[in-house]
mmCIF file of the N, C-alpha and C atoms, coordinates in Angstrom:
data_MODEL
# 
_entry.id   MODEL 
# 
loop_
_atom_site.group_PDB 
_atom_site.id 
_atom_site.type_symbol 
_atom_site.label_atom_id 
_atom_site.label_alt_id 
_atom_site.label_comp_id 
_atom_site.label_asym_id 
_atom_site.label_entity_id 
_atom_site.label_seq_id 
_atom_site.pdbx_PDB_ins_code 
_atom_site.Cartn_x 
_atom_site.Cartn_y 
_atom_site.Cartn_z 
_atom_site.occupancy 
_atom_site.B_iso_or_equiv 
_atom_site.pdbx_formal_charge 
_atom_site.auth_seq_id 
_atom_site.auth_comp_id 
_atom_site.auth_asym_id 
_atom_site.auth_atom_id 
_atom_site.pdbx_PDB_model_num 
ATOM 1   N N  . UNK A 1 1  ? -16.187 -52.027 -34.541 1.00 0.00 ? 1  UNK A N  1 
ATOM 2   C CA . UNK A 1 1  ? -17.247 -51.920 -35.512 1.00 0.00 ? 1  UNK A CA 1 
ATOM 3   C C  . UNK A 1 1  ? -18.019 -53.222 -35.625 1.00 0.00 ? 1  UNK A C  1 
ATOM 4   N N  . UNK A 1 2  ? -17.160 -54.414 -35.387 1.00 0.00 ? 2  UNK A N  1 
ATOM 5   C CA . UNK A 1 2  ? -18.167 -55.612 -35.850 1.00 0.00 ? 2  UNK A CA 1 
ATOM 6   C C  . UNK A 1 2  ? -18.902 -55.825 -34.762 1.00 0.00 ? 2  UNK A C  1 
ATOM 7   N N  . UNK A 1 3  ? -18.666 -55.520 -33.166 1.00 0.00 ? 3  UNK A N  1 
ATOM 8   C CA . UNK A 1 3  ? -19.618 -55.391 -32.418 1.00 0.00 ? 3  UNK A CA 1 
ATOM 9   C C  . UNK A 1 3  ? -21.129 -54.971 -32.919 1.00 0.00 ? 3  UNK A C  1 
ATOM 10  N N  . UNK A 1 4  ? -20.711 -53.638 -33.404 1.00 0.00 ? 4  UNK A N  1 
ATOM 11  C CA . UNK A 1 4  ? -21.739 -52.689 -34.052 1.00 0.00 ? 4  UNK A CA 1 
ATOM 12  C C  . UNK A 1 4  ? -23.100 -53.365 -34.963 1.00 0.00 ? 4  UNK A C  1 
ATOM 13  N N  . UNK A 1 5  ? -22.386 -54.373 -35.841 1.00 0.00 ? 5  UNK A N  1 
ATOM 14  C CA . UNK A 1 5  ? -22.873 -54.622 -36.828 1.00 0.00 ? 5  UNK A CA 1 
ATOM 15  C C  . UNK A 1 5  ? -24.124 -55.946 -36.479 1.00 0.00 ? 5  UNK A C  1 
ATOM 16  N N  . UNK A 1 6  ? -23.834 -56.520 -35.652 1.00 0.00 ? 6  UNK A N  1 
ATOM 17  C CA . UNK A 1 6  ? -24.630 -57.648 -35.049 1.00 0.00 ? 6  UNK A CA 1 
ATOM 18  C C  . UNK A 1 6  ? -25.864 -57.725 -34.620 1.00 0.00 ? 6  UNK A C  1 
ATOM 19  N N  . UNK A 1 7  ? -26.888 -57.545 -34.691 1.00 0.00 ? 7  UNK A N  1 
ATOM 20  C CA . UNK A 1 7  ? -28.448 -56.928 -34.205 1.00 0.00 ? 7  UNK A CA 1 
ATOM 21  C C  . UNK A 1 7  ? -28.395 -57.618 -32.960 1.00 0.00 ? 7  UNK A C  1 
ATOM 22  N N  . UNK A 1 8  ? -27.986 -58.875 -32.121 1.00 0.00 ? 8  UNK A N  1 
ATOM 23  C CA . UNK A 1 8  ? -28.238 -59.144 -30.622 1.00 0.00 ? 8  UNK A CA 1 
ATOM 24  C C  . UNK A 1 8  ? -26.770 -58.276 -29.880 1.00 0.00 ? 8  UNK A C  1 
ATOM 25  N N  . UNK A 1 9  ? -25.839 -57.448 -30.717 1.00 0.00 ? 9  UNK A N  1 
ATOM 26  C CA . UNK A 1 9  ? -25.217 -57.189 -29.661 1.00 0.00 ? 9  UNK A CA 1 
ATOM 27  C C  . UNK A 1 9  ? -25.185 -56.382 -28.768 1.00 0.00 ? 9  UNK A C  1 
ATOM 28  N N  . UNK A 1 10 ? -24.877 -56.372 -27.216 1.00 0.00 ? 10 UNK A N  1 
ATOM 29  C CA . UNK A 1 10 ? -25.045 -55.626 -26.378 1.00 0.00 ? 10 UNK A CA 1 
ATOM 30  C C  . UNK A 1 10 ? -24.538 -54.599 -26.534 1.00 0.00 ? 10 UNK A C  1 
ATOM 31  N N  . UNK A 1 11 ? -23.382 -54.358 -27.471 1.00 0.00 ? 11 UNK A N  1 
ATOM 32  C CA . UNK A 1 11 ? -23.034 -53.098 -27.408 1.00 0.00 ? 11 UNK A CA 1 
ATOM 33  C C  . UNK A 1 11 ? -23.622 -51.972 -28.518 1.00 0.00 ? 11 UNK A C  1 
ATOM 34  N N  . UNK A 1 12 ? -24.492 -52.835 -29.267 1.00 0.00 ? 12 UNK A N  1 
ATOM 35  C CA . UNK A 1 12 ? -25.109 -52.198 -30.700 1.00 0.00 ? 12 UNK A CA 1 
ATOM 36  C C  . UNK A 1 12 ? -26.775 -51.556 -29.519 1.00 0.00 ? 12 UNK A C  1 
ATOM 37  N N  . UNK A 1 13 ? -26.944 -52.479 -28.439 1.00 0.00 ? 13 UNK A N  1 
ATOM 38  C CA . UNK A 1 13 ? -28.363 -52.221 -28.049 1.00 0.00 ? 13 UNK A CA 1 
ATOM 39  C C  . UNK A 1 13 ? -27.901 -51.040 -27.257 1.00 0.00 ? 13 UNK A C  1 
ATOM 40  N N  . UNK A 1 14 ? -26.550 -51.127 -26.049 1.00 0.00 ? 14 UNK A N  1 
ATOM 41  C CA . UNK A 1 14 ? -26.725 -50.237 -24.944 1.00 0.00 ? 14 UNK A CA 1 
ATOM 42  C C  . UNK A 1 14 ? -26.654 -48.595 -26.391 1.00 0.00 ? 14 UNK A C  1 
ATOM 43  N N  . UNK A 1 15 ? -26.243 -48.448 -27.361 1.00 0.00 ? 15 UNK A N  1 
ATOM 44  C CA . UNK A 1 15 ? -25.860 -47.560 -28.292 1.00 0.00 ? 15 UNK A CA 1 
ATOM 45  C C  . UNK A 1 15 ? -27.060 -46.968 -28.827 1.00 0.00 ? 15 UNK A C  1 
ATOM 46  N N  . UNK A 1 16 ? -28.198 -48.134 -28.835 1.00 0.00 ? 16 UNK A N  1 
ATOM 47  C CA . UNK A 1 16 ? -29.428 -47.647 -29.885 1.00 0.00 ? 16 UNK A CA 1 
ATOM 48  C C  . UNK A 1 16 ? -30.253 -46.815 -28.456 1.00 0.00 ? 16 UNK A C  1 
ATOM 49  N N  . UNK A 1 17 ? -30.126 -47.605 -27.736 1.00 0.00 ? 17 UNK A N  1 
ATOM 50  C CA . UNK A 1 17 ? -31.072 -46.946 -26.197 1.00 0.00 ? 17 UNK A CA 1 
ATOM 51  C C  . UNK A 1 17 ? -30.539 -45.297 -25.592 1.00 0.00 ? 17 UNK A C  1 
ATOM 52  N N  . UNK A 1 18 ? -29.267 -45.560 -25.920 1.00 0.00 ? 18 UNK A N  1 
ATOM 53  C CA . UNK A 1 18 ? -28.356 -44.164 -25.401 1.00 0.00 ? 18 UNK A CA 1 
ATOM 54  C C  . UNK A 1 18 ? -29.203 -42.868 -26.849 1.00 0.00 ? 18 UNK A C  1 
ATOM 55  N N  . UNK A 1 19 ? -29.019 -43.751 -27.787 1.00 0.00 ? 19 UNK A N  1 
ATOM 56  C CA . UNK A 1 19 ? -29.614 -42.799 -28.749 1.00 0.00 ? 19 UNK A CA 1 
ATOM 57  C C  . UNK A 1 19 ? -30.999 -42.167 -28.758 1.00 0.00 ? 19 UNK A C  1 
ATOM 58  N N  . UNK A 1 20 ? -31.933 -43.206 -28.416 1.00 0.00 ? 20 UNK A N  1 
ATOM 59  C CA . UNK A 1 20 ? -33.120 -43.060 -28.077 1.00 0.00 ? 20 UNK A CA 1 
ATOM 60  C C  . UNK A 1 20 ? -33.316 -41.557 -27.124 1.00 0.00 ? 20 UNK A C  1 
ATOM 61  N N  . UNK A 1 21 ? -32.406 -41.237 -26.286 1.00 0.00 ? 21 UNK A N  1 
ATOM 62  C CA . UNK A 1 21 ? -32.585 -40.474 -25.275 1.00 0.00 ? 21 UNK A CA 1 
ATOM 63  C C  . UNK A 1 21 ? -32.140 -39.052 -26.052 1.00 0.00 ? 21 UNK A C  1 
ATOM 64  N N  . UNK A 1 22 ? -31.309 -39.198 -27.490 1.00 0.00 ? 22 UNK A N  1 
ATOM 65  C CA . UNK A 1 22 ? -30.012 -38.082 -27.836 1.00 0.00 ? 22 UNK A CA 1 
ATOM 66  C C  . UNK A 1 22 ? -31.421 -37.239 -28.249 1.00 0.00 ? 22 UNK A C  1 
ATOM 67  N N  . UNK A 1 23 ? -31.397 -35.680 -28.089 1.00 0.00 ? 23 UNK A N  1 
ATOM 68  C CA . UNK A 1 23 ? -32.164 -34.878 -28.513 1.00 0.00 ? 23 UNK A CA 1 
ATOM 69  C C  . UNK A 1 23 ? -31.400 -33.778 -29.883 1.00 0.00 ? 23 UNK A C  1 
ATOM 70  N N  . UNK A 1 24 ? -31.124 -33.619 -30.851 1.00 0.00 ? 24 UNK A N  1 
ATOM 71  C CA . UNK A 1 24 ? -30.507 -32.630 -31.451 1.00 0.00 ? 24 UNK A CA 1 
ATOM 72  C C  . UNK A 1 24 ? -30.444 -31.225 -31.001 1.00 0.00 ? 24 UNK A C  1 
ATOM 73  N N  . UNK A 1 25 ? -29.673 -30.211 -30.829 1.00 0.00 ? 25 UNK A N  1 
ATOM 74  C CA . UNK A 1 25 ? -30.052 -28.784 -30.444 1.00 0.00 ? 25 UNK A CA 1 
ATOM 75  C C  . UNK A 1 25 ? -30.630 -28.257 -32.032 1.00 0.00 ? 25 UNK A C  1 
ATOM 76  N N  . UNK A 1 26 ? -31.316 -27.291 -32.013 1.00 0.00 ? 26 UNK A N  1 
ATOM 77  C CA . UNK A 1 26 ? -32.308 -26.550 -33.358 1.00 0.00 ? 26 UNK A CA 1 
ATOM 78  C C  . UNK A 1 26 ? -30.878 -25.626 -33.943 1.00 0.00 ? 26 UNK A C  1 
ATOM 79  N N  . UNK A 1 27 ? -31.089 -25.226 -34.715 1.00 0.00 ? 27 UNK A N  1 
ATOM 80  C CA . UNK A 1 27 ? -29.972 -24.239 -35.346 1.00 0.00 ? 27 UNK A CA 1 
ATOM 81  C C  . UNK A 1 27 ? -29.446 -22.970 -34.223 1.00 0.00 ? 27 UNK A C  1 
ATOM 82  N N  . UNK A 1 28 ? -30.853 -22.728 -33.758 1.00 0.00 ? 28 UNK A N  1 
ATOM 83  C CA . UNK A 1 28 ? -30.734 -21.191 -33.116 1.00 0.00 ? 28 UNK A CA 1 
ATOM 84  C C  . UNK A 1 28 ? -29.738 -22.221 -31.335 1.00 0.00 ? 28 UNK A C  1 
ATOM 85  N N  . UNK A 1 29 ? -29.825 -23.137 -31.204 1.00 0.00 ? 29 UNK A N  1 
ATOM 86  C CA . UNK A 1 29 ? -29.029 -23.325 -30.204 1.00 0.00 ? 29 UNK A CA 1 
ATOM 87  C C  . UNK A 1 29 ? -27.604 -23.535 -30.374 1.00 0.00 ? 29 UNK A C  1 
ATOM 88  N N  . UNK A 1 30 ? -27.691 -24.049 -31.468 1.00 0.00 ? 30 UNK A N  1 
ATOM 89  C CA . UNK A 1 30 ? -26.522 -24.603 -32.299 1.00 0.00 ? 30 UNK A CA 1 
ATOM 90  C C  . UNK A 1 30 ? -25.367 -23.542 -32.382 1.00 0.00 ? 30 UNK A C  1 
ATOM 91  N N  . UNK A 1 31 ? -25.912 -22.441 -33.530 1.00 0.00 ? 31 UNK A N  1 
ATOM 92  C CA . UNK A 1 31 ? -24.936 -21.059 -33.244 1.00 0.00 ? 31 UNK A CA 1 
ATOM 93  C C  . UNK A 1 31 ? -24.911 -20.267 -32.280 1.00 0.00 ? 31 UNK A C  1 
ATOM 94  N N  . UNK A 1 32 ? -25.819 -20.437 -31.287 1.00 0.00 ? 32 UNK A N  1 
ATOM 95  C CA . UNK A 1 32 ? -24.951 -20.095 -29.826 1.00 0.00 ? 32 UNK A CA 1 
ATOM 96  C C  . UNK A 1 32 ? -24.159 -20.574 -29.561 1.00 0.00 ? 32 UNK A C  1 
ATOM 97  N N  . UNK A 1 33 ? -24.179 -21.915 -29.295 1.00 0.00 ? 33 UNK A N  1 
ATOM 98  C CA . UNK A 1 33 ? -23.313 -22.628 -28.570 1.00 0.00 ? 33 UNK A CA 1 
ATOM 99  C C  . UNK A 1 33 ? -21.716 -22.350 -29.460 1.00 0.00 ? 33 UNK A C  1 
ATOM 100 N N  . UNK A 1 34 ? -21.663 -22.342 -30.936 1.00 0.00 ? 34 UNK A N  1 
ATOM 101 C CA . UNK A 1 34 ? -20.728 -22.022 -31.626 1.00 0.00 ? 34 UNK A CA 1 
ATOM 102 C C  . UNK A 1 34 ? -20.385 -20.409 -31.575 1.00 0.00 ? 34 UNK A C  1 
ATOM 103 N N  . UNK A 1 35 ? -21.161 -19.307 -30.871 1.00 0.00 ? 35 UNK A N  1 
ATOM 104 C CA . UNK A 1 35 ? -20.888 -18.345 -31.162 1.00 0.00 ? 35 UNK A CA 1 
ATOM 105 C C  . UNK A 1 35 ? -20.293 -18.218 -29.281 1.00 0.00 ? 35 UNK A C  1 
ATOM 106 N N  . UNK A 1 36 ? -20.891 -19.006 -28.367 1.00 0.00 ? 36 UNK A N  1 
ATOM 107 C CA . UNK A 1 36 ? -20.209 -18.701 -27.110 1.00 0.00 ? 36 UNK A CA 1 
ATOM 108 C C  . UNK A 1 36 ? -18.425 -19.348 -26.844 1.00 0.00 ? 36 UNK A C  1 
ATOM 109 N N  . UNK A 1 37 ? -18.302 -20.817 -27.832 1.00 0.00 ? 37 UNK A N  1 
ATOM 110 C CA . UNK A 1 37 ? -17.271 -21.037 -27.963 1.00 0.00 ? 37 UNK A CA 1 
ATOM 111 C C  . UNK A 1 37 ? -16.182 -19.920 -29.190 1.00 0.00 ? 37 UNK A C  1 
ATOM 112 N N  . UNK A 1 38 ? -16.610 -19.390 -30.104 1.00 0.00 ? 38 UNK A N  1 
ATOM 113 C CA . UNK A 1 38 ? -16.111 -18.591 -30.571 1.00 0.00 ? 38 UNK A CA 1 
ATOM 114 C C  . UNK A 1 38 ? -15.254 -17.418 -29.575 1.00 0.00 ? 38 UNK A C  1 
ATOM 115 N N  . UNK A 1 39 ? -16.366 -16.900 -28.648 1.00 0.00 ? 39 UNK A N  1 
ATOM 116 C CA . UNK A 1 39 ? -15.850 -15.686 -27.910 1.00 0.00 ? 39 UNK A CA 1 
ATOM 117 C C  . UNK A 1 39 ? -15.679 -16.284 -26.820 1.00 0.00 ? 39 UNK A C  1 
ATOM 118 N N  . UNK A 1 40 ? -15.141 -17.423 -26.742 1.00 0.00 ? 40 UNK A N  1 
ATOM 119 C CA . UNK A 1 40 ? -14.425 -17.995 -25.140 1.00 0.00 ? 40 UNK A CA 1 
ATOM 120 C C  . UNK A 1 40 ? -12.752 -18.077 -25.905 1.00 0.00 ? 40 UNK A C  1 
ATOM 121 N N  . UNK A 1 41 ? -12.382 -17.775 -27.758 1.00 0.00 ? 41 UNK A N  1 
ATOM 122 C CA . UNK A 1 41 ? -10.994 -18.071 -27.669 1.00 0.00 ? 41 UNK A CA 1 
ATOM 123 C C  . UNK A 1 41 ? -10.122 -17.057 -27.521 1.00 0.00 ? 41 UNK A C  1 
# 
């Protein structure tokens, strides 16, 4: 965590850049994906 907390650290930057890229799925992808893992148990 204290990595985290540091604004020059490399591991706080490679984290913010990885994020930059993260897209959320919308709801309607969301409960698919929960309704295909549902009927995969």
């Amino acid at each position: 965590m204290s990595d985290y907390s540091l604004p020059d650290s490399p591991m706080r930057q490679g984290q913010l850049e990885r994020l930059g890229h993260f897209s959320p799925p919308t709801w309607e992808q969301h409960f698919q994906q929960f309704t295909d893992f549902m009927n995969r148990l």
